[in-house]
C-alpha positions in Angstrom: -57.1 -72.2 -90.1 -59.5 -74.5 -89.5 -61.9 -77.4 -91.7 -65.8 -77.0 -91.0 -67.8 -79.1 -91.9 -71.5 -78.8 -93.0 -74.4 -81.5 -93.1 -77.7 -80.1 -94.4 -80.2 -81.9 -96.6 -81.5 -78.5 -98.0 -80.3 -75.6 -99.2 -76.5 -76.6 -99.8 -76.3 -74.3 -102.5 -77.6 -71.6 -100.3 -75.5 -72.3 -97.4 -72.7 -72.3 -99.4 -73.2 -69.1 -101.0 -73.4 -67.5 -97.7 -70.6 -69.0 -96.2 -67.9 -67.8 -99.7 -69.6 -64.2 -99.4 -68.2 -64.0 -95.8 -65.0 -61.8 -95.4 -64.1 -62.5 -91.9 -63.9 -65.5 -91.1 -63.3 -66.3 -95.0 -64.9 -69.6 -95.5 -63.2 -71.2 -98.5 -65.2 -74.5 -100.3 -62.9 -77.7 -100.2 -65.4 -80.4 -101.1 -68.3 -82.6 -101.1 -67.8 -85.2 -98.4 -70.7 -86.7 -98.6 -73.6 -85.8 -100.7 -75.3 -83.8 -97.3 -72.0 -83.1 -96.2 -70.1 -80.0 -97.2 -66.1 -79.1 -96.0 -65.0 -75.6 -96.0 -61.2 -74.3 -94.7 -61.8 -71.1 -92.5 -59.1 -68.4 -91.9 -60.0 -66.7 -88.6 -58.2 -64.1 -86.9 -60.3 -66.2 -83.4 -62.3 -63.2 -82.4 -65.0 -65.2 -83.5 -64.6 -68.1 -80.9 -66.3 -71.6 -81.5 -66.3 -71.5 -85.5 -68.6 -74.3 -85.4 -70.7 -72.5 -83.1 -70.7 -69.3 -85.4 -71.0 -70.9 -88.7 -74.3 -72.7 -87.5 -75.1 -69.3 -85.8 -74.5 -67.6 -89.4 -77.1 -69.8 -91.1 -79.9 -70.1 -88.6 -80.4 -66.3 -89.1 -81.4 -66.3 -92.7 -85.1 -66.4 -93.2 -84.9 -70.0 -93.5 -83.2 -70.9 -91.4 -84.7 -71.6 -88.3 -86.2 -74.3 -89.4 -83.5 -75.9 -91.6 -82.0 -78.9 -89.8 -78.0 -79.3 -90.1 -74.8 -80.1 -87.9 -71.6 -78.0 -88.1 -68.7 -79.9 -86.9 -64.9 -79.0 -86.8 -62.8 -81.4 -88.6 -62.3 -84.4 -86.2 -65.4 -84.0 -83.9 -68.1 -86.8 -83.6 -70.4 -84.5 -82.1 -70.8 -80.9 -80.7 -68.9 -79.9 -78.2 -67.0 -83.1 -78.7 -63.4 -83.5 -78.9 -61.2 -82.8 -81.8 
């Protein structure tokens, strides 16, 4: 299990719709951090690898996307890549 956190100015509802219809990994809303900043727990069996990685990876391939500009972090990182 892992916490994931989710910055995006747009389209929080619609990031976290997609996120609760996953089934594997099953993302699991925790709470509003900040007002752009959403927390979900993950349960991952880790055949998914960096679930930062893949949760950002999940969202830039809906329609909109590509264009949408957010951060994923794990719980603990200041930045991408960074340590936890």
């Amino acid at each position: 299990m892992a916490l994931v956190n989710v910055s995006s100015a747009l389209k929080k509802d619609e990031i976290k719709e997609l996120l609760l219809a996953q089934e594997s990994p099953k993302y699991t809303f925790v709470k509003m951090k900040t007002p752009i900043e959403m927390q979900f727990e993950v349960e991952d069996d880790g055949s998914h690898g960096d679930l930062a990685s893949y949760t950002k990876s999940l969202v830039k391939k809906q329609p909109w996307g590509a264009v949408l500009m957010l951060r994923v972090l794990i719980e603990g990182q200041a930045f991408t890549g960074g340590k936890m």
